[in-house]
C-alpha positions as CSV (number, residue, x, y, z in Angstrom):
1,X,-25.2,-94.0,-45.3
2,X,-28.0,-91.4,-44.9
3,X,-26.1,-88.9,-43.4
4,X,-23.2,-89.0,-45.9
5,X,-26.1,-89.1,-49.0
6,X,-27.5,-85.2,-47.5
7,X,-24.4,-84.3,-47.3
8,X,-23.2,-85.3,-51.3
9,X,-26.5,-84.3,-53.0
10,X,-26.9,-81.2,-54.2
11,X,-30.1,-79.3,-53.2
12,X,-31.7,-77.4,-54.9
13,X,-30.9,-73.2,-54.5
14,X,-33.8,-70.9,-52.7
15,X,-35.2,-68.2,-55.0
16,X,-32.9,-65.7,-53.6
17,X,-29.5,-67.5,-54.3
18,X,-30.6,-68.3,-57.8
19,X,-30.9,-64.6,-58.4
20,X,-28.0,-63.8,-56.7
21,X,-25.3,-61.6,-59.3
22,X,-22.2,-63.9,-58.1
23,X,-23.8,-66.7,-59.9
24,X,-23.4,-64.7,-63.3
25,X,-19.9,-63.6,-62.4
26,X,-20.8,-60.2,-60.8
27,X,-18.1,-58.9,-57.9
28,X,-20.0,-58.9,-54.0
29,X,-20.5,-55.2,-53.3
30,X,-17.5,-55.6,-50.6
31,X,-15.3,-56.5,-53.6
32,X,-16.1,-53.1,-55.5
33,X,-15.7,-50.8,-52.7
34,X,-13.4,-48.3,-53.2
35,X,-11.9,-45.6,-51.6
36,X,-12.7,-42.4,-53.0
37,X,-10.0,-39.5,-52.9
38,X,-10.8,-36.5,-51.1
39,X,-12.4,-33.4,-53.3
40,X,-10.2,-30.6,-53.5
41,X,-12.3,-28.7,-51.3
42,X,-12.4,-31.7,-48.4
43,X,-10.1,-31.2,-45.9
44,X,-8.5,-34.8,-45.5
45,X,-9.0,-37.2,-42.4
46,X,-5.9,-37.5,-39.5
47,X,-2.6,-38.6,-41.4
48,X,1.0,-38.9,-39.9
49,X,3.1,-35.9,-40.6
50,X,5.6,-36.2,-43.6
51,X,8.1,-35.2,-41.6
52,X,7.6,-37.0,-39.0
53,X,9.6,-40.2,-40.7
54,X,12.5,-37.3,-40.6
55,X,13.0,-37.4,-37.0
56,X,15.1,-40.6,-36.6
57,X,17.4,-39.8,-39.7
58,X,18.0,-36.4,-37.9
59,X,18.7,-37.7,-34.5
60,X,20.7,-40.1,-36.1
61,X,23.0,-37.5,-37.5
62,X,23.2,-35.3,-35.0
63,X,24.6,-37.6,-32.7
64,X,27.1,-38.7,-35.6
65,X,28.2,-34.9,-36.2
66,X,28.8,-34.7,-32.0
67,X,30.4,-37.7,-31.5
68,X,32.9,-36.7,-34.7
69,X,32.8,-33.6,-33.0
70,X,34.4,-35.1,-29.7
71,X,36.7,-38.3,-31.5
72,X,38.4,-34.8,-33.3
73,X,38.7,-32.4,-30.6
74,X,40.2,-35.4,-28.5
75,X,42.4,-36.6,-31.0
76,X,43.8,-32.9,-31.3
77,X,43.0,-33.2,-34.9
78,X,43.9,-30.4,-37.2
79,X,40.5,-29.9,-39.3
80,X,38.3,-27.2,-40.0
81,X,35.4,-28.9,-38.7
82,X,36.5,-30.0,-35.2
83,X,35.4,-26.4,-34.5
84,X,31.6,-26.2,-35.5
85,X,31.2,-30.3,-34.6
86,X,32.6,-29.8,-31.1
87,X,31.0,-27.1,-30.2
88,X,27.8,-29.1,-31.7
89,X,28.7,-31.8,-29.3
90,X,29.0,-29.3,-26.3
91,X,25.8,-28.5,-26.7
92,X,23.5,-31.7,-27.9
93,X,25.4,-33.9,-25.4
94,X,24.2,-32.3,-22.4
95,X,20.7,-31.0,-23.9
96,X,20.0,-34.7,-24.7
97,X,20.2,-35.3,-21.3
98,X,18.6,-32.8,-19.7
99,X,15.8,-33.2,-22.5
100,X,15.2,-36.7,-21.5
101,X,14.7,-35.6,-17.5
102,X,12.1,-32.8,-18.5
103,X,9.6,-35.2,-20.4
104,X,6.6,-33.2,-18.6
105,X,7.3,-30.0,-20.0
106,X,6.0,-29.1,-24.0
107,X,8.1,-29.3,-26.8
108,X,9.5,-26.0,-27.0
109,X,10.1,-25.5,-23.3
110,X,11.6,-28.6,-22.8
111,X,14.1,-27.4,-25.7
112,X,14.7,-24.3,-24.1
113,X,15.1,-25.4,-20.9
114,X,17.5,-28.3,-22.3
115,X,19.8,-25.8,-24.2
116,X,19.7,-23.2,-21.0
117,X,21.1,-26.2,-18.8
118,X,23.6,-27.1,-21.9
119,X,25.1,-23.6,-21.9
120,X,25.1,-23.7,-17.9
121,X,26.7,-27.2,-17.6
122,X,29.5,-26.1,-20.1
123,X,30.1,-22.7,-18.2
124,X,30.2,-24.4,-14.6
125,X,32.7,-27.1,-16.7
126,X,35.0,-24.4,-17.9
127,X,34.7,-21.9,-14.8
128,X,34.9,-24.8,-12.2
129,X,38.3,-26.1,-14.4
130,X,39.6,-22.8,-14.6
131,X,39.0,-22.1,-10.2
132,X,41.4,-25.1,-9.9
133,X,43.7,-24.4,-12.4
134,X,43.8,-27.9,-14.9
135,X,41.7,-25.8,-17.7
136,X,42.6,-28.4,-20.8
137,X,40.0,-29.1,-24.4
138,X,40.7,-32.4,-23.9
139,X,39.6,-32.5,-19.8
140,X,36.9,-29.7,-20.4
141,X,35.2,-32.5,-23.2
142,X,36.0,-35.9,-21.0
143,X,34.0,-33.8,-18.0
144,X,31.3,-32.3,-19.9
145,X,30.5,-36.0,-21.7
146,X,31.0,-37.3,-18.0
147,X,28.1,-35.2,-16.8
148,X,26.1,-35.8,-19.6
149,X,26.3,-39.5,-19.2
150,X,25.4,-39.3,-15.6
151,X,22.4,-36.6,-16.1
152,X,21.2,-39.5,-18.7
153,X,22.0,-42.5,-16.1
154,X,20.4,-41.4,-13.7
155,X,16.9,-40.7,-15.7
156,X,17.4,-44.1,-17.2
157,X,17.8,-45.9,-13.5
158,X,14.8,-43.6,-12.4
159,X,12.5,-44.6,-15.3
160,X,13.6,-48.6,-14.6
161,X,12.8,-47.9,-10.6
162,X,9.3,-46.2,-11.5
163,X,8.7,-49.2,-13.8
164,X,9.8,-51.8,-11.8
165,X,7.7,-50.8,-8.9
166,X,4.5,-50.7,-10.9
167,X,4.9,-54.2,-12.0
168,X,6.1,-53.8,-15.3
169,X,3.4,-51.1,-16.6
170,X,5.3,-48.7,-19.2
């Protein structure tokens, strides 16, 4: 019965929690911390890039616009944009690819580098179709999204190897 009586009763408050502001309805100072904008003349701390938020929506369309592209020049349709979308999808298809295998290299020369092999891939395509005589749109796009795929399978099954031999570690 002791024990529960210390615990009930109140006691009476130490000289420094019966000046304390809370007790009059002040705010702790960790509720009136605020943060304060940046002067004009401050430059401002590290922030992601607005258009970084961009990137996805972009990707996202491009590979709508090439695989539109490729559905029309396949289906032989009769539109002004099969034109500009599959020769968009003659490019980004096997830039993609060959983007994805140069992850060492910076930014810009990994684009370079990934449109150089695009324009190569299409003109070994075309000039390897033409040596044997079955030149066709239609056999020209199946071999160029062919190579693609496989440029882009074969840096997937490398990255799963590499990551399945260290034991999981990204």
């Amino acid at each position: 019965m002791g024990a529960f009586r210390i615990l009930t009763t109140p006691r009476p408050l130490r000289d420094i929690e019966a000046r304390h502001p809370a007790l009059q309805g002040a705010k702790s100072p960790m509720q009136t911390i605020r943060i304060k904008p940046p002067s004009s003349g401050e430059t401002e701390g590290p922030r992601q890039h607005p258009g970084r938020d961009l990137l996805p929506l972009l990707a996202g369309a491009a590979t709508v616009i090439g695989g539109v592209g490729a559905v029309l020049a396949l289906a032989d349709v009769d539109s002004p944009l099969r034109g500009p979308f599959t020769l968009f999808f003659l490019l980004a298809a096997p830039s993609v690819a060959i983007a994805a295998a140069l992850r060492g290299l910076e930014p810009f020369g990994r684009a370079v580098a990934s449109l150089a092999g695009a324009v190569a891939l299409n003109m070994l395509v075309a000039q390897g179709m033409l040596a044997v005589h079955r030149w066709s749109m239609r056999g020209g796009i199946a071999a160029v999204t062919a190579l693609s795929s496989l440029i882009l399978l074969l840096v997937l099954a490398r990255r799963l190897r590499r990551r399945t031999a260290n034991g999981g570690a990204t």
